[in-house]
Rosetta silent file (secondary structure, phi, psi, omega in degrees, C-alpha in Angstrom):
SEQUENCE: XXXXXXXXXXXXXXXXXXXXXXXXXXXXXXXXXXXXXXXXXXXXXXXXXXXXXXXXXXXXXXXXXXXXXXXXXXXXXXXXXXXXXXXXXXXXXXXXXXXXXXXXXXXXXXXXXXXXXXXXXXXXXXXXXXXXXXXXXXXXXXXXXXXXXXXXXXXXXXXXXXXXXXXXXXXXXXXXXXXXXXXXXXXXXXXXXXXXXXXXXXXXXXXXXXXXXXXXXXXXXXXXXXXXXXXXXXXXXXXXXXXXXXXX
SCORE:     score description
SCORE:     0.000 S_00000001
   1 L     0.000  145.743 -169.086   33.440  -37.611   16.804 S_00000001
   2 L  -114.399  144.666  171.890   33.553  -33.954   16.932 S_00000001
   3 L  -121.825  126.652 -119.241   33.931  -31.623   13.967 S_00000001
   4 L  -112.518  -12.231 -176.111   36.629  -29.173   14.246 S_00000001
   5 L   170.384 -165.508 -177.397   35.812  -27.288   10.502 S_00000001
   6 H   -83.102  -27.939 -145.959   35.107  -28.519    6.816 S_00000001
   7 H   -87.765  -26.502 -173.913   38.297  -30.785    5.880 S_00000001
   8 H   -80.872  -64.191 -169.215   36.920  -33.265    8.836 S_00000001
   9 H   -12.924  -65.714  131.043   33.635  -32.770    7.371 S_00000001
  10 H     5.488  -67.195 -174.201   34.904  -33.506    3.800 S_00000001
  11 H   -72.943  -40.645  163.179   36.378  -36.659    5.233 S_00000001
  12 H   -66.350  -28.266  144.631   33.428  -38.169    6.620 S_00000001
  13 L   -75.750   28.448  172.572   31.495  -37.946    3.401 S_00000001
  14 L    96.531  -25.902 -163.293   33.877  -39.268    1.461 S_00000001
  15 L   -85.238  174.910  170.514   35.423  -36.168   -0.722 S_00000001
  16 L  -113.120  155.378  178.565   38.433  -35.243   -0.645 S_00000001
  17 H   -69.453   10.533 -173.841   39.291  -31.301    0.533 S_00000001
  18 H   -99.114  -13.546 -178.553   40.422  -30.349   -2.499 S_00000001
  19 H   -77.545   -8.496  159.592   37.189  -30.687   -4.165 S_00000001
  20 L   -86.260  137.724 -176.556   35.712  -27.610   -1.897 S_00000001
  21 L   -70.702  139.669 -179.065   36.041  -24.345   -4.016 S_00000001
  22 L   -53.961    1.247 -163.974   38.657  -21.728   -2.356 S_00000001
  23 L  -113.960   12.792  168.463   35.552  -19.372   -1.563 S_00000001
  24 L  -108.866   93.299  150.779   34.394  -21.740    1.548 S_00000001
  25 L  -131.402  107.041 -177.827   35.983  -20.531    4.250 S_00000001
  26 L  -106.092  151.108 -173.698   33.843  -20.614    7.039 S_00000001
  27 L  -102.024  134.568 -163.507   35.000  -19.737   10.628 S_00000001
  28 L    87.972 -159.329 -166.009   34.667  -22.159   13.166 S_00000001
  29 L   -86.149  120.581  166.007   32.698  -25.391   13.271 S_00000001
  30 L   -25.975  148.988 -161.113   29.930  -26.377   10.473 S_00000001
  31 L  -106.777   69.655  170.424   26.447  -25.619   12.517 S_00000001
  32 L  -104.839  169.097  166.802   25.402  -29.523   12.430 S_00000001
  33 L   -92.258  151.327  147.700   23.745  -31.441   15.683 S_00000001
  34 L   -57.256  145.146 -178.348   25.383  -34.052   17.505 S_00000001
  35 L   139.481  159.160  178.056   24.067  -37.091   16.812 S_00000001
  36 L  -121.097  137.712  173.701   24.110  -40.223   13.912 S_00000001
  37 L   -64.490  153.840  124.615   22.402  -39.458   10.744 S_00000001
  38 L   172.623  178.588 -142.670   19.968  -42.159    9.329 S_00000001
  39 L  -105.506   27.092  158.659   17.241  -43.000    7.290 S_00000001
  40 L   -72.541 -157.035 -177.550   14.708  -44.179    9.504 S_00000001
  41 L   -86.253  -19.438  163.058   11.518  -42.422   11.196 S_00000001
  42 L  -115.748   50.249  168.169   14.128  -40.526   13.526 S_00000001
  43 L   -86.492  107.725  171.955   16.160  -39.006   11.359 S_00000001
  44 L    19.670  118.437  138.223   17.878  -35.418   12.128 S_00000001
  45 L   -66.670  -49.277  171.485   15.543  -33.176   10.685 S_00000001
  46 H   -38.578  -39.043 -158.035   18.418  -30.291   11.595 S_00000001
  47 H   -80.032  -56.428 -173.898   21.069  -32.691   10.110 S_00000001
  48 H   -79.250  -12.831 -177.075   19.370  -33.266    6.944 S_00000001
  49 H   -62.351  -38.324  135.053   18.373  -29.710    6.278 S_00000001
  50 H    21.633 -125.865 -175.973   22.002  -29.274    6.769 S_00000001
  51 H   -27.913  -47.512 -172.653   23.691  -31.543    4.155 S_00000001
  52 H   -35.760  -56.312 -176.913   20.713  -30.708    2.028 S_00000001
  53 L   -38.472  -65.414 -173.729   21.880  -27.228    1.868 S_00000001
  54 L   -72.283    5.456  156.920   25.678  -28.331    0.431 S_00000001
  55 L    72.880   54.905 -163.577   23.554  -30.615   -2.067 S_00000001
  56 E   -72.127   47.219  162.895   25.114  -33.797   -0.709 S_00000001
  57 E   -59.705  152.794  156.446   25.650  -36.188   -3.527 S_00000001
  58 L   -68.782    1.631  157.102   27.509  -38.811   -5.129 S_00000001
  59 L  -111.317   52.447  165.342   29.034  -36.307   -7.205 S_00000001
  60 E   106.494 -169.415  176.828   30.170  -33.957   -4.815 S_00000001
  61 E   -98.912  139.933  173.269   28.803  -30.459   -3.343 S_00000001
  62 L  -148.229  148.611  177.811   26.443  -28.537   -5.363 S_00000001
  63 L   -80.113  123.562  179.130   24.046  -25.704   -5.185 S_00000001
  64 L   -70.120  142.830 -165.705   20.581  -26.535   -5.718 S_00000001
  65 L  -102.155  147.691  166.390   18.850  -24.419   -8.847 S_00000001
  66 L   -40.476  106.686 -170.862   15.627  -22.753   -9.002 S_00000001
  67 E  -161.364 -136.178  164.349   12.881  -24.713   -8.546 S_00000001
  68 E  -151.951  141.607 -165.319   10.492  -26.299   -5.653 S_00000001
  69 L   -78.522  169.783  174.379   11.595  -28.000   -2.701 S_00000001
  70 L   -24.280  -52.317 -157.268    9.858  -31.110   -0.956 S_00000001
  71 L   -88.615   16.567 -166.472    6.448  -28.744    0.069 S_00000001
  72 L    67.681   16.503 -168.548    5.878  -27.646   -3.658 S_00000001
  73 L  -108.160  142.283 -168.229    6.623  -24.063   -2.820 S_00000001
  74 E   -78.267  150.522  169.526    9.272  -22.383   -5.398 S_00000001
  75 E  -116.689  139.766 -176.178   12.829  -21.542   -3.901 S_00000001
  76 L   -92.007 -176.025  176.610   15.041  -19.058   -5.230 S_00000001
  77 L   -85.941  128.442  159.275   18.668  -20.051   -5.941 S_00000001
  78 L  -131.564  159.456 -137.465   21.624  -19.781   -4.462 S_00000001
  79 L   -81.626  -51.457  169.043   23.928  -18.461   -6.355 S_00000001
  80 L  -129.581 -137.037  175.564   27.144  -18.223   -3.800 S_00000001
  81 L  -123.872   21.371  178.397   28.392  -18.703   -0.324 S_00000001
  82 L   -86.731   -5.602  162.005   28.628  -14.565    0.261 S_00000001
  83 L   -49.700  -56.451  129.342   25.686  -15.791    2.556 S_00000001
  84 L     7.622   43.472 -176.792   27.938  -17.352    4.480 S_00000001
  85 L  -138.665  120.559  161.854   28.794  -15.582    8.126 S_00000001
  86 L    85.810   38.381  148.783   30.077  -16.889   11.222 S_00000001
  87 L    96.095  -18.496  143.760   30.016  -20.774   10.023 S_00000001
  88 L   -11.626  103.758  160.522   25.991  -19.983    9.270 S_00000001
  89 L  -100.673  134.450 -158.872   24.154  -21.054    5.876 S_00000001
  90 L  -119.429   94.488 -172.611   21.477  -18.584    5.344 S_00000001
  91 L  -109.017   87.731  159.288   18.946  -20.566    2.883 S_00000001
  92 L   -80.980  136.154  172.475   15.968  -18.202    2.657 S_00000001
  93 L   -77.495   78.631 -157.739   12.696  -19.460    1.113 S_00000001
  94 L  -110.954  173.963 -176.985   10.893  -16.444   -1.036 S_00000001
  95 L  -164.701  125.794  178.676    8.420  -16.746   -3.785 S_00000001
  96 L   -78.879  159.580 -174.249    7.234  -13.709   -6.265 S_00000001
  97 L  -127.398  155.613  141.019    3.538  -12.876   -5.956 S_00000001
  98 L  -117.649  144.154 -171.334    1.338  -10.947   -7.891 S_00000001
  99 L   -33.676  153.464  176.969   -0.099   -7.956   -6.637 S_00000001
 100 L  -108.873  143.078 -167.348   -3.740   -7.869   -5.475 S_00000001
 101 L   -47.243  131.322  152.947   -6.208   -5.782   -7.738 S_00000001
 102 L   -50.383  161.962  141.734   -7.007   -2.259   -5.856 S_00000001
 103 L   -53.382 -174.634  161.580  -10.343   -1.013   -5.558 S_00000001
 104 L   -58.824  134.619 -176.754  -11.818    1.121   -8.088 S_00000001
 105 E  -143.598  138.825  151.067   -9.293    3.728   -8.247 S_00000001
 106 L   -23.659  153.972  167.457   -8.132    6.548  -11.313 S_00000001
 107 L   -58.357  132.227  174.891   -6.081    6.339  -13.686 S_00000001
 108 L    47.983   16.043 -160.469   -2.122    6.072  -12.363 S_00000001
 109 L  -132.541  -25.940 -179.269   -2.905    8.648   -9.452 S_00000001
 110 L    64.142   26.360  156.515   -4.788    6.168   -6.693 S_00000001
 111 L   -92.885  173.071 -179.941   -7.489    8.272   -6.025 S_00000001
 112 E   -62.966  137.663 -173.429  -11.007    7.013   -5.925 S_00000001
 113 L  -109.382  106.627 -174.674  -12.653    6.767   -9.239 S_00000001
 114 H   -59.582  -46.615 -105.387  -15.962    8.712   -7.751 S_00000001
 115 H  -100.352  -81.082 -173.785  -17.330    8.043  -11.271 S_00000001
 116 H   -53.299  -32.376 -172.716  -17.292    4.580  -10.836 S_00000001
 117 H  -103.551  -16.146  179.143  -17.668    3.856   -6.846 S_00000001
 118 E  -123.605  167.758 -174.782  -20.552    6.304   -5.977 S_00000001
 119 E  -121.079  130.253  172.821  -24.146    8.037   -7.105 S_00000001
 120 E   -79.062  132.284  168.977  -23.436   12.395   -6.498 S_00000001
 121 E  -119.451  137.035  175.899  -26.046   14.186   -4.768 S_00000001
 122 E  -162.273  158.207  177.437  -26.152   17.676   -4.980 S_00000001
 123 L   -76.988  -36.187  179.486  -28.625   20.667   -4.350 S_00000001
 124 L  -153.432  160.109 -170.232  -27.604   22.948   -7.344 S_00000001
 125 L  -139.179  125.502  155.810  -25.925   23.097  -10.353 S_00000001
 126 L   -56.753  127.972  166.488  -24.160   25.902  -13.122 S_00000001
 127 L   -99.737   12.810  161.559  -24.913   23.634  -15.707 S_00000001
 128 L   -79.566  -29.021  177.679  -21.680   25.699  -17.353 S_00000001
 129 L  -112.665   47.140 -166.933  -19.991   23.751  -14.098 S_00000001
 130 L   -47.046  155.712 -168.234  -21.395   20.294  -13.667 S_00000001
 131 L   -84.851    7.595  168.477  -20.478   18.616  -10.402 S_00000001
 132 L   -76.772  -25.232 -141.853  -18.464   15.856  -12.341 S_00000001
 133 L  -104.045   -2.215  157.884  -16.090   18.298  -13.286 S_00000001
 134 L   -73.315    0.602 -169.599  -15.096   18.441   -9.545 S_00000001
 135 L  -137.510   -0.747  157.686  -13.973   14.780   -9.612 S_00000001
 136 L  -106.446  168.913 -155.659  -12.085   14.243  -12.695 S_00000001
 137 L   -78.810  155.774 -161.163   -8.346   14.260  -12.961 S_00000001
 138 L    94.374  167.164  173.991   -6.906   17.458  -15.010 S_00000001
 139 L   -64.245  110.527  143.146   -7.687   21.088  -15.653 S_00000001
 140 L  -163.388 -171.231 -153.371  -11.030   21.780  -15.412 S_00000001
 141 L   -70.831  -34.424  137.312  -13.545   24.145  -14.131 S_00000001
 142 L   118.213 -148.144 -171.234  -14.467   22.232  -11.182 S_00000001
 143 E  -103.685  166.360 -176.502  -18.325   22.555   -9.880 S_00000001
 144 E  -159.721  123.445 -175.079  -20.406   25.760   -9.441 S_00000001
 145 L   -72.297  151.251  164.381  -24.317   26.378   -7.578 S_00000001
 146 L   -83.331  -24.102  171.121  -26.716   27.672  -10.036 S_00000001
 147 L  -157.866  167.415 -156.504  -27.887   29.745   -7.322 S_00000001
 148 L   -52.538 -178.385  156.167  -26.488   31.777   -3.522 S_00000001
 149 E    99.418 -165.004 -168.856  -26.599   30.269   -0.573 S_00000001
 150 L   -76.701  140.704  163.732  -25.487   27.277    1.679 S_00000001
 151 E  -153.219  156.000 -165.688  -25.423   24.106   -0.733 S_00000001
 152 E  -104.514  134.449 -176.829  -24.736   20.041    0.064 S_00000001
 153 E  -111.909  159.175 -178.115  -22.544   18.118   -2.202 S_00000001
 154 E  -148.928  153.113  171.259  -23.065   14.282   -1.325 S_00000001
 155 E  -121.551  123.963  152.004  -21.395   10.760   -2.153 S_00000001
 156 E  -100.299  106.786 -170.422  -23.339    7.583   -2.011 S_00000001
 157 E   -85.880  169.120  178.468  -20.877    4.909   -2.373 S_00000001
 158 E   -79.966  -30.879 -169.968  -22.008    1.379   -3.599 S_00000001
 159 E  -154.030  125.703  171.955  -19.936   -0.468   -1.386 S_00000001
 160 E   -14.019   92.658  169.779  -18.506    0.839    2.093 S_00000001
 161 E   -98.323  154.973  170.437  -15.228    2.412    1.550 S_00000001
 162 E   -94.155  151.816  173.178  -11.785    3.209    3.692 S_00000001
 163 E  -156.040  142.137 -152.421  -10.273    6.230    2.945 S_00000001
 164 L  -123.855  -24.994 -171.536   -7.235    7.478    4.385 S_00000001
 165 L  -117.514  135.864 -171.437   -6.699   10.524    2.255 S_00000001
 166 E  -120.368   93.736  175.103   -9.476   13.512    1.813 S_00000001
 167 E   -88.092  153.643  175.239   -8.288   16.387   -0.806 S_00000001
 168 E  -134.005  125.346  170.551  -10.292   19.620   -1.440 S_00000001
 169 E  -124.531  146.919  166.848   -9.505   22.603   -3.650 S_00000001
 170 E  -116.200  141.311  172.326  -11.206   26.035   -4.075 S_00000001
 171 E  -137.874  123.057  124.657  -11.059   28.907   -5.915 S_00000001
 172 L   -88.834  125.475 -152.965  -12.402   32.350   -5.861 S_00000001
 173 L  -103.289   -8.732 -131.302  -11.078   34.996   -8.556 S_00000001
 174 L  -119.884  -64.781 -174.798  -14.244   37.736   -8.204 S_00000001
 175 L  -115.191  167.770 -176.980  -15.285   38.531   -4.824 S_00000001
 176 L   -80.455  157.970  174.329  -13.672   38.936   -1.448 S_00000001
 177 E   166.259  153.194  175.533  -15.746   36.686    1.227 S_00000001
 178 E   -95.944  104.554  168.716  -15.552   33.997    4.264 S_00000001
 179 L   -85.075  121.787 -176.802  -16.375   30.636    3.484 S_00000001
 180 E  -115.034  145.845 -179.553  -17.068   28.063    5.721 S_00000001
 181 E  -137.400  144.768  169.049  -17.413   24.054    4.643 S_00000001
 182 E  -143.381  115.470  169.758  -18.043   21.181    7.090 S_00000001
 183 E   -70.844  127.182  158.472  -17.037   17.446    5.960 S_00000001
 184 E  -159.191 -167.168  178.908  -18.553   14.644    7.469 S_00000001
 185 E  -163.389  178.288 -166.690  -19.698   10.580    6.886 S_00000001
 186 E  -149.192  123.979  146.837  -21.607    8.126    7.647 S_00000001
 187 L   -48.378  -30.048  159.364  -21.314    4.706    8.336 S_00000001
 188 L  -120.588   51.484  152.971  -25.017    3.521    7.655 S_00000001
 189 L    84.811    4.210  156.479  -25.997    5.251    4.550 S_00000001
 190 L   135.492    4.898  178.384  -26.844    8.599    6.207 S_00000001
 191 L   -58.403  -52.757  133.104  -28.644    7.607    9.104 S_00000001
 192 L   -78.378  146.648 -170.789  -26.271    8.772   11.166 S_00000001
 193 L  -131.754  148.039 -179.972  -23.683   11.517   10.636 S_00000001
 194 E  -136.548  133.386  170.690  -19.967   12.267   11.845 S_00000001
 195 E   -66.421  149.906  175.591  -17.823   15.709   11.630 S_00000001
 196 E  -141.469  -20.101  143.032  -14.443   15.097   10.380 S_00000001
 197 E   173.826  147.120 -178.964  -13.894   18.604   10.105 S_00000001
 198 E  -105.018  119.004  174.827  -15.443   22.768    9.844 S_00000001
 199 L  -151.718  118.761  176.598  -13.005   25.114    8.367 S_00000001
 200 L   -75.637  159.823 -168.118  -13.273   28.807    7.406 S_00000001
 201 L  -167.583  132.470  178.284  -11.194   30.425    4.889 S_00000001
 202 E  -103.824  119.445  161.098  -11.060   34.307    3.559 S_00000001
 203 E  -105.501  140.692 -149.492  -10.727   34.981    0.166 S_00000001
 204 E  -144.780   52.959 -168.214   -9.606   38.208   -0.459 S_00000001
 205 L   -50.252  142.027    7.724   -8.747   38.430   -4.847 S_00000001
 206 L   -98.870   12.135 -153.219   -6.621   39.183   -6.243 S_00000001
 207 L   -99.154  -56.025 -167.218   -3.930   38.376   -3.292 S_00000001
 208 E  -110.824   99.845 -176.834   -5.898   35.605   -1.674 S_00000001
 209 L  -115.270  -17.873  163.754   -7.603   33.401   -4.590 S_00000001
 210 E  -129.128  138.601  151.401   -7.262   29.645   -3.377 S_00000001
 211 E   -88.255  127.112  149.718   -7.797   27.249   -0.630 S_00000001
 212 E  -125.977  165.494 -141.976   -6.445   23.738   -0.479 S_00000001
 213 E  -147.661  106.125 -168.242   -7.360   21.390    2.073 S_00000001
 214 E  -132.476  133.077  171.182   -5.321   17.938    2.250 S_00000001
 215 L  -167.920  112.232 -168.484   -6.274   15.702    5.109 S_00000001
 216 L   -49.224  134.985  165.065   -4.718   12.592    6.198 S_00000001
 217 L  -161.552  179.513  178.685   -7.607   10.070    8.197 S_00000001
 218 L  -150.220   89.701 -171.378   -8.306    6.451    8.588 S_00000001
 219 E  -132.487  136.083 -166.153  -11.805    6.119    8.470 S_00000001
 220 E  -122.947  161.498  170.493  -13.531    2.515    7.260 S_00000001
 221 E    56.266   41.741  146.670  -16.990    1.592    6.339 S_00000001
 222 E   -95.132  136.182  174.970  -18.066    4.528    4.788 S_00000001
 223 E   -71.361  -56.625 -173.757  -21.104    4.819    3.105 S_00000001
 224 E  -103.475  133.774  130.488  -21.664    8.571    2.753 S_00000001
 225 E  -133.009  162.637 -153.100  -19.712   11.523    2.352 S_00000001
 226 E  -128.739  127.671 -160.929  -21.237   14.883    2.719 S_00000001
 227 E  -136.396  110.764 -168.237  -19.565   18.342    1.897 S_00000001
 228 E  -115.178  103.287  173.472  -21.696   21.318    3.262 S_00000001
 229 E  -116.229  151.511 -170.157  -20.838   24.535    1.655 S_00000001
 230 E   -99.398  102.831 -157.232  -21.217   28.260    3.083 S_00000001
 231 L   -83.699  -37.585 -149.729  -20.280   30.706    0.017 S_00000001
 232 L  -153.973  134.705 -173.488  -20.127   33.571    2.346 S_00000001
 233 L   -93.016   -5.141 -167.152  -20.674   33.852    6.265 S_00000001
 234 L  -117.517   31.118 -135.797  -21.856   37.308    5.763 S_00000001
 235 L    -1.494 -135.211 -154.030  -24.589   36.266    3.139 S_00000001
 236 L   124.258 -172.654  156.160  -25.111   37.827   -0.237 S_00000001
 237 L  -107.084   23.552  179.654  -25.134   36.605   -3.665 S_00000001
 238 L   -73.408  146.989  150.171  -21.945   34.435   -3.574 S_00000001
 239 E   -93.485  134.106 -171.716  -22.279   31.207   -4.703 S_00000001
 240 L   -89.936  169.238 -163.525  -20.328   27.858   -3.706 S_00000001
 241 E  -148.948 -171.009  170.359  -18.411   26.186   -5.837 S_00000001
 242 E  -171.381  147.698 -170.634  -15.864   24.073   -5.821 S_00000001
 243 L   -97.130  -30.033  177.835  -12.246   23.485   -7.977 S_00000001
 244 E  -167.061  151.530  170.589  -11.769   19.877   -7.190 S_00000001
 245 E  -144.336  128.276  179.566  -12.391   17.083   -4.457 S_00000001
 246 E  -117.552  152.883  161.738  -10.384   13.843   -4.506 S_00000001
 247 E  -143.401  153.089  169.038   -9.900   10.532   -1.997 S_00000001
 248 L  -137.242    0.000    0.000   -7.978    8.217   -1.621 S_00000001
């Protein structure tokens, strides 16, 4: 027998058509198989998911409520037939999760909390500008050499990290001068080394007093990273410094 819409449907279970609510109107034929249901070892899987769907009882059609189906996995409910298009029941299976813990990361901001994931190497120090104060979040004075020249800032992480985001900031308020920095890492705790990138930058106070430096990568399995600063390409007494350096 072939079935032309719901009212045959209807009839072959039994109901009558007045007992489907005025919001089923589907166009065209219910999306069943050909075929006779029963309740042996070769019974319609398609057929019963079917019928399942319209909650196929002795009292009539009903929507099944939030809970878990046959595999134990929770299903959400559904609530109407707006689901419903082109003779189609669209019975998705979802389930809330909870998130999976980040790495160590800062507070609310999802950079790395350097504090926490790495040991700082450095050559020199202002001890008015400790080289922490380049890695926490907020105003502050950022890092400073105790004395001129080229100086190495260094991260030894504990455990390999990806990092996709590299920020840098600088400031000079005092003297005019060209600074060059070169980033790089390392994949086996410094054995080897890789450029990721050398960039010069004229500071020229009071019209030119900061550089920032933002730079998108996708680099995994780092051990090290190493920040090589130049205060001045023309030497001197400048000293490097630094206002902040974040990853993420």
């Amino acid at each position: 027998m072939k079935l032309a819409g719901p009212i045959k449907f209807a009839a072959m279970l039994g109901w009558r058509a007045s007992r489907f609510p005025e919001s089923w109107k589907f166009q065209g034929s219910l999306p069943i198989s050909a075929g006779r249901r029963n309740d042996g070892p070769k019974r319609n899987p398609f057929l019963s998911h079917r019928l399942s769907a319209f909650g196929v009882g002795s009292s009539g059609p009903s929507f099944p409520q939030s809970g878990e189906n046959n595999t134990g996995n929770r299903v959400s409910s559904i609530h109407n037939l707006q689901s419903c298009t082109g003779g189609k029941i669209v019975c998705m299976r979802k389930r809330l999760i909870t998130p999976t813990a980040e790495t160590v990361r800062s507070r609310g901001e999802g950079w790395l909390d350097v504090e926490r994931a790495a040991i700082v190497e450095f050559t020199s120090e202002d001890k008015d500008y400790p080289v922490e104060s380049a890695f926490v979040s907020g105003q502050t004075r950022g890092w400073r050499a105790a004395a001129p020249g080229s100086q190495t800032i260094r991260l030894v992480f504990d455990q390999p990290q990806r990092l996709k985001h590299i920020s840098l900031v600088f400031e000079e308020s005092e003297t005019a001068r060209t600074q060059e920095f070169v980033l790089r890492w390392s994949p086996d705790g410094g054995s080897s080394s890789k450029e990721i990138v050398r960039q010069q930058w004229n500071f020229s106070p009071p019209e030119t007093t900061r550089e920032v430096e933002e730079y998108q990568v996708e680099l995994s399995n780092v051990t090290v990273l190493e920040l090589v600063i130049v205060p001045n390409m023309n030497g001197g007494a400048a000293r490097s410094s630094l206002k902040s350096l974040r990853l993420s």
